[in-house]
C-alpha positions in Angstrom: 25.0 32.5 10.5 21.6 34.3 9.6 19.5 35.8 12.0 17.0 32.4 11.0 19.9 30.3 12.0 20.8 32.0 15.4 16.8 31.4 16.1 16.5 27.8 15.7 19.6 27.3 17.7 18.1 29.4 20.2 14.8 27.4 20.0 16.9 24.1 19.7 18.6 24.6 23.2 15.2 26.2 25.0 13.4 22.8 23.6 16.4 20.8 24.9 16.6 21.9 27.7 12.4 22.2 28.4 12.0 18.2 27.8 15.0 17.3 30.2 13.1 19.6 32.8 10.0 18.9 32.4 9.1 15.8 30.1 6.9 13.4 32.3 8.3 10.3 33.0 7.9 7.1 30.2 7.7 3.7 31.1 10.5 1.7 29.9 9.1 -0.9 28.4 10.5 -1.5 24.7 9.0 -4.5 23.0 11.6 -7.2 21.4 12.6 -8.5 17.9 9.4 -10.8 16.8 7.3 -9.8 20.1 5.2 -7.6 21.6 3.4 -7.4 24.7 0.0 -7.0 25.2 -2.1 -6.1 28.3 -5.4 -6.0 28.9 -6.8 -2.3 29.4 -8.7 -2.5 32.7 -5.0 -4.2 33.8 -3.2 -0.6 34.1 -6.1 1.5 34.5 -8.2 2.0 31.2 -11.6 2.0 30.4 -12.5 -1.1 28.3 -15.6 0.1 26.9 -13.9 3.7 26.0 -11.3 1.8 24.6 -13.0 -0.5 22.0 -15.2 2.8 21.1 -12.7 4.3 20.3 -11.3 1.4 17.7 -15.0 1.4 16.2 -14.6 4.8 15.5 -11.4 4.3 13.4 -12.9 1.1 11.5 -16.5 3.5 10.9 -14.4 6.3 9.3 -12.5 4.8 6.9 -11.1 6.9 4.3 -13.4 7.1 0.8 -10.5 6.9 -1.0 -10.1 3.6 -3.5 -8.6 0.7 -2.0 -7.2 0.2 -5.7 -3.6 1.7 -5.6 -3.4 2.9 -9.2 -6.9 4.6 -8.6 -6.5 6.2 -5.4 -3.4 7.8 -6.5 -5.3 9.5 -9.8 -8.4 10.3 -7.6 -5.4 12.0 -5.0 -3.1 13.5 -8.3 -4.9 12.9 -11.4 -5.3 16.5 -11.9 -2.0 17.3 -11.8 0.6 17.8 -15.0 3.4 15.1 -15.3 0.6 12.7 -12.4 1.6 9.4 -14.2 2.9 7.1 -11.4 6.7 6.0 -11.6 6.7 3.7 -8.7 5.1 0.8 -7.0 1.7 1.0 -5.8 -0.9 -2.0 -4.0 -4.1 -2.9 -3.2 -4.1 -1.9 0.4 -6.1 -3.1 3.0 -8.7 -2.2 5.6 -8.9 0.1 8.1 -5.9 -1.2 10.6 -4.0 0.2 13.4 -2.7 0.2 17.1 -3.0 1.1 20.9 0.2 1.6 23.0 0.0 3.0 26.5 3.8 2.6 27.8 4.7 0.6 25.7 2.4 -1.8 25.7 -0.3 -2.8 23.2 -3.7 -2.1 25.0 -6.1 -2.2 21.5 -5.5 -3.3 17.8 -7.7 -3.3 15.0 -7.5 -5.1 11.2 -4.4 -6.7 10.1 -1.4 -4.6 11.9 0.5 -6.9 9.7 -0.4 -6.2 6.3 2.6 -4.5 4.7 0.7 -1.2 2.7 2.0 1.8 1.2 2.2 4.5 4.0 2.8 7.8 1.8 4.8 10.4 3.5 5.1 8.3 6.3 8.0 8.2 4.6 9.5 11.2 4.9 10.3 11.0 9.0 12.5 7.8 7.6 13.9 10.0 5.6 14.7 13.0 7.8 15.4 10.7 10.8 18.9 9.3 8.4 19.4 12.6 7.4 19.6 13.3 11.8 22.1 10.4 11.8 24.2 11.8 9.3 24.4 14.7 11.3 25.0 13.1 14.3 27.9 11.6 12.8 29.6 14.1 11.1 28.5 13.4 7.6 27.1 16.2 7.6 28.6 19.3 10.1 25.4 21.1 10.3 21.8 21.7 8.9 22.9 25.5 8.1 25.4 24.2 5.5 24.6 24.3 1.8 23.9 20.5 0.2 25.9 22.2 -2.5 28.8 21.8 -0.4 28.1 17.9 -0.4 26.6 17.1 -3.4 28.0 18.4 -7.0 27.3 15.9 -10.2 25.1 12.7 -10.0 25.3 10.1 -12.7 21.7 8.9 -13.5 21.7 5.3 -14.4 20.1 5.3 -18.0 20.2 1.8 -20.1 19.8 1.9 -23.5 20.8 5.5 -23.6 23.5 6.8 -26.0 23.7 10.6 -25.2 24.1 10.6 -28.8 21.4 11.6 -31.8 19.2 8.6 -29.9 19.0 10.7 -26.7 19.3 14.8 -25.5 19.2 13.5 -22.4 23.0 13.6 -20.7 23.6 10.9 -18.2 25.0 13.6 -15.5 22.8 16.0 -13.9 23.6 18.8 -11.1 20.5 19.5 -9.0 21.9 22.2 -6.4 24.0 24.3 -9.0 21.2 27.2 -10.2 22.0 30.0 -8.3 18.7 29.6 -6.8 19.3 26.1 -5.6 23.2 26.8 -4.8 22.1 28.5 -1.9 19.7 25.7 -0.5 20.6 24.4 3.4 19.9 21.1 4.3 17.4 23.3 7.2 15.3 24.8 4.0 15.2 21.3 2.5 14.5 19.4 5.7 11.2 22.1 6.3 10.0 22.2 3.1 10.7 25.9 2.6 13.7 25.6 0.0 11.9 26.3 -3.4 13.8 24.2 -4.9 13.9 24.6 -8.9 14.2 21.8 -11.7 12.9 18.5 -12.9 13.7 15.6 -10.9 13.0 12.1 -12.2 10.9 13.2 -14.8 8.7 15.8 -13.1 9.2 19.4 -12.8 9.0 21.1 -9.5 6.3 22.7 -10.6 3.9 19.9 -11.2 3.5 19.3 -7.8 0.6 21.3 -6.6 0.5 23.8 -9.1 -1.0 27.2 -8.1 -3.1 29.4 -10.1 -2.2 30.0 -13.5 0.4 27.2 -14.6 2.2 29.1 -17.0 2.3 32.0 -14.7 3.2 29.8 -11.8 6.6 28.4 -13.9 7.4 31.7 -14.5 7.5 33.2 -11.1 10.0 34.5 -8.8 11.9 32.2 -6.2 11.2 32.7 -2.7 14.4 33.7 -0.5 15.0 30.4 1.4 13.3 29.9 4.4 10.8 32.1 3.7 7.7 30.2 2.3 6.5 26.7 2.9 5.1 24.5 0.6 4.7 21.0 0.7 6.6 19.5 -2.5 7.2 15.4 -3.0 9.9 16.8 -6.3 11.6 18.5 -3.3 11.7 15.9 -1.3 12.8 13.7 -3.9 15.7 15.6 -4.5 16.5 15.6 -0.6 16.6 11.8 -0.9 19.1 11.8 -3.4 21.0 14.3 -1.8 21.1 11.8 1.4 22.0 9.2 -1.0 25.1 10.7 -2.0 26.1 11.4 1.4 25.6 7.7 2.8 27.1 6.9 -0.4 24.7 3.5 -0.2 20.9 3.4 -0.7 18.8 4.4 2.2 17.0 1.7 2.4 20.2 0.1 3.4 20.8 2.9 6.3 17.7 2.4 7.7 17.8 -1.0 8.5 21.4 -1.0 9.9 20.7 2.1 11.8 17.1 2.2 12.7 15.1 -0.6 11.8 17.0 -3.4 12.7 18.4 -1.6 16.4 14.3 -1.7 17.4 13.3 -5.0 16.3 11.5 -3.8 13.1 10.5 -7.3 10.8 12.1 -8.0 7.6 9.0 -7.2 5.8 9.2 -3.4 4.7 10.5 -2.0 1.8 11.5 1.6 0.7 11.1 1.9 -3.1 12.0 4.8 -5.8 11.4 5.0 -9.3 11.6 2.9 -12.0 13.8 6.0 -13.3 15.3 7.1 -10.1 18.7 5.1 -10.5 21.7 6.4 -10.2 25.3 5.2 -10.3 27.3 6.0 -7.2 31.0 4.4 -6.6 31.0 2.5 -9.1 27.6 0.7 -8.0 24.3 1.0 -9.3 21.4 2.6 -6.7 18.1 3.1 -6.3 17.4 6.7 -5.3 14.3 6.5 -3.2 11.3 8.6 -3.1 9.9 10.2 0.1 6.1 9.1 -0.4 3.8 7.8 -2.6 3.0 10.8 -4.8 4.0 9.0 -7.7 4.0 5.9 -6.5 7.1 4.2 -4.0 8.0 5.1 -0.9 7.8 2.8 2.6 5.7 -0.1 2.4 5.8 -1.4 5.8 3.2 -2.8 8.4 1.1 -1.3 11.4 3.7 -2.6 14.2 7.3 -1.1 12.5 5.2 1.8 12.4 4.5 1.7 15.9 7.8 0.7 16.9 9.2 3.8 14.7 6.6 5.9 17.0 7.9 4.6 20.1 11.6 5.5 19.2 10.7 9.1 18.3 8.1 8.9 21.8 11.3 8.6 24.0 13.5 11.2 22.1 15.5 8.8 19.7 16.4 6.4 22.5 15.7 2.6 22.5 15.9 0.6 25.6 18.8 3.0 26.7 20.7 3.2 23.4 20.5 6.2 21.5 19.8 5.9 18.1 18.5 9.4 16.8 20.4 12.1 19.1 17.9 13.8 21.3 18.9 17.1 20.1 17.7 16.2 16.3 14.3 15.5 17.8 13.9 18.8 19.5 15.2 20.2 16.5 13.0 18.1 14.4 10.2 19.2 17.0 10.7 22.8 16.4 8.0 25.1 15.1 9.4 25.8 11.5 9.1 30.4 10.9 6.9 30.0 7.6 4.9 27.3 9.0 4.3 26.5 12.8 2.8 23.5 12.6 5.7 21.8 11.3 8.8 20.8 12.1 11.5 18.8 9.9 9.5 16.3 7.4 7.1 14.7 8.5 6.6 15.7 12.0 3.4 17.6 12.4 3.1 19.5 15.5 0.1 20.7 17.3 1.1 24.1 17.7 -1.5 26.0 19.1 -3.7 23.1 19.1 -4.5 23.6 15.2 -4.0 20.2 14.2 -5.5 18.0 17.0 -7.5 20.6 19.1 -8.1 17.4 21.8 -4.5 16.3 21.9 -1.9 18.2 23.9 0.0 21.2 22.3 2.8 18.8 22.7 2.0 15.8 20.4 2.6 15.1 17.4 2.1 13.3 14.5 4.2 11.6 11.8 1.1 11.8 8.8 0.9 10.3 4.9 -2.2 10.2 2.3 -4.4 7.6 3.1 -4.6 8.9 5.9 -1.9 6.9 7.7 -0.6 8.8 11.2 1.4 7.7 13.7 0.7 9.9 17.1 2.9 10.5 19.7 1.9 11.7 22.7 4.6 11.9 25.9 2.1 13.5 28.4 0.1 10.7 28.1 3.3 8.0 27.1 1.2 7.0 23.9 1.5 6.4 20.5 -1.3 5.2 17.8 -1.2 4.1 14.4 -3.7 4.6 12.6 -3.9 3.1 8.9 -7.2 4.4 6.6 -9.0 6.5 8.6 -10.2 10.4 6.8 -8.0 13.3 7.6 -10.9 15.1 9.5 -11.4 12.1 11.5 -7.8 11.8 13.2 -8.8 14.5 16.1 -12.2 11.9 16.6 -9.5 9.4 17.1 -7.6 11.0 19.7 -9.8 12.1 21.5 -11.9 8.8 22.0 -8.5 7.2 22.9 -7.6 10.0 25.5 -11.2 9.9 27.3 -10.4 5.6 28.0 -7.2 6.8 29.9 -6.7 7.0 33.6 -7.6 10.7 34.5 
């Protein structure tokens, strides 16, 4: 174990042990399959007026980006090599979201049940299946190699005859470079692996492309660990990488394990590529995506969000069962080296107050393109989903929210 390693534990245990001591107290409420209670603010000690301010504020700043999937995705990537979009993309809605103080829905706003794209969103689902794994001994330990779990995958390729017709072989082996043998599922889960190769059709590269592109393909890997950068190729290759571990698609281990255990509806949808099949046990898989880079990822509405929000709120536990082990979430809470204001994807912390400068140092936020967030706040037992609204307008947000609660 590196000296990296013997640090996060460290961490792991101190943030462990700090939220048994000293987490304040959550209400227990947990709303049902097909329900969810509302109450009316000036009921538990809001400020009405505060309140509905603060839900103007979210419908005024809607983000400027098109509503038009297919557009907002080339105004976001357009610029980028290989930016063609592989997977599914809609026409999403308004400006939509959700109040809940203890558990109970205090303010909403739009349709909380139109069923949108929600970007990386997605890649919390992702890392929260990935926790399960490892709480059930699919996978030992974060600090292992994916090498060690994943070797050849058979890419599901119809009409292909590997033959003069195609150059393209049917098996591909995405952690065997010497770079990528050495890959933890840790550097992968905090986007700090730099991964190497093409994935689906697009080169790791293509994502984000610094400087000089030609110089950029060219350069040196970073040791593991050592540099964060935010890469959806990466990310993609994490998801298969899960895939192969469930040995089922995720979609399919999130319901069963998350979704369905906290009353989520049966209306979202976790989507790949139109490329991104594999073949797996003799059955053929889609391997998911973990955003909408290039189109896919979850599609779900306003209240699974929320729900989602509240599991993570309370530490992974749902009406007294625990579904994501509480040590995963501090893990997934800790400050990663390269980058302190994030933890395992997609948890944004507030280290230091960077992110949200009005919310405690303690929250956090689950965030996609769009912008789509989910805030979690335990100090104040809150969560807020937020569907639409500009990046620089999610600290307004907050902080209109916090200034209707009970001082």
């Amino acid at each position: 174990m590196n000296r990296q390693s013997y640090l996060l534990l460290a961490f792991t245990f101190i943030s462990c042990f700090s939220f048994a001591q000293k987490a304040p107290k959550l209400n227990n409420y947990f709303p049902p399959a097909n329900t969810w209670e509302a109450r009316m603010p000036a009921k538990i000690g809001l400020n009405e007026r505060k309140l509905q301010q603060a839900v103007s504020f979210a419908i005024a700043n809607e983000a400027k980006s098109s509503r038009n999937g297919i557009i907002s995705q080339y105004q976001s990537f357009g610029k980028e090599p290989f930016s063609e979009a592989l997977g599914p993309l809609n026409e999403r809605g308004a400006p939509a979201g959700l109040i809940i103080y203890k558990g109970y829905i205090v303010a909403q706003w739009g349709d909380p049940k139109r069923v949108d794209i929600t970007h990386s969103v997605t890649k919390s689902f992702l890392s929260s299946v990935i926790g399960i794994a490892v709480d059930r001994g699919l996978i030992k330990s974060t600090d292992d190699t994916v090498s060690n779990y994943v070797d050849m995958v058979q890419v599901y390729q119809p009409g292909s005859s590997n033959g003069s017709e195609s150059n393209q072989n049917d098996l591909i082996y995405p952690f065997a470079s010497p770079h990528n043998h050495r890959l933890t599922w840790e550097v992968m889960l905090r986007q700090t692996s730099d991964w190497e190769g093409t994935l689906w059709g697009k080169p790791d590269w293509a994502d984000r492309p610094q400087g000089d592109i030609e110089q950029y393909k060219l350069r040196q890997r970073n040791e593991p660990g050592s540099t964060w950068k935010y890469n959806d190729v990466r990310v993609n290759a994490l998801a298969l990488a899960a895939t192969c571990v469930w040995r089922k698609p995720l979609p399919q281990v999130l319901k069963e394990n998350v979704m369905d255990p906290i009353g989520a509806s049966s209306t979202w949808r976790w989507y790949g590529y139109r490329n991104s099949w594999i073949v797996l046990d003799g059955q053929i898989m889609q391997s998911v995506s973990g955003g909408g880079h290039w189109g896919g990822g979850m599609f779900i509405n306003a209240y699974d969000m929320a729900r989602f929000g509240l599991l993570t709120l309370h530490y992974g536990n749902w009406n007294g069962k625990q579904i994501i082990s509480k040590e995963w979430v501090a893990k997934a809470l800790t400050p990663t080296t390269a980058n302190t204001g994030y933890g395992y994807m997609n948890w944004f912390l507030n280290t230091d107050k960077k992110l949200l400068p009005s919310a405690p140092e303690k929250a956090w936020v689950h965030i996609g393109n769009g912008t789509n967030m989910i805030y979690c706040d335990t100090e104040h037992d809150l969560v807020i989903v937020a569907r639409w609204i500009k990046n620089e307008s999610m600290d307004g947000l907050v902080k209109a929210v916090l200034e209707a609660l009970p001082k």
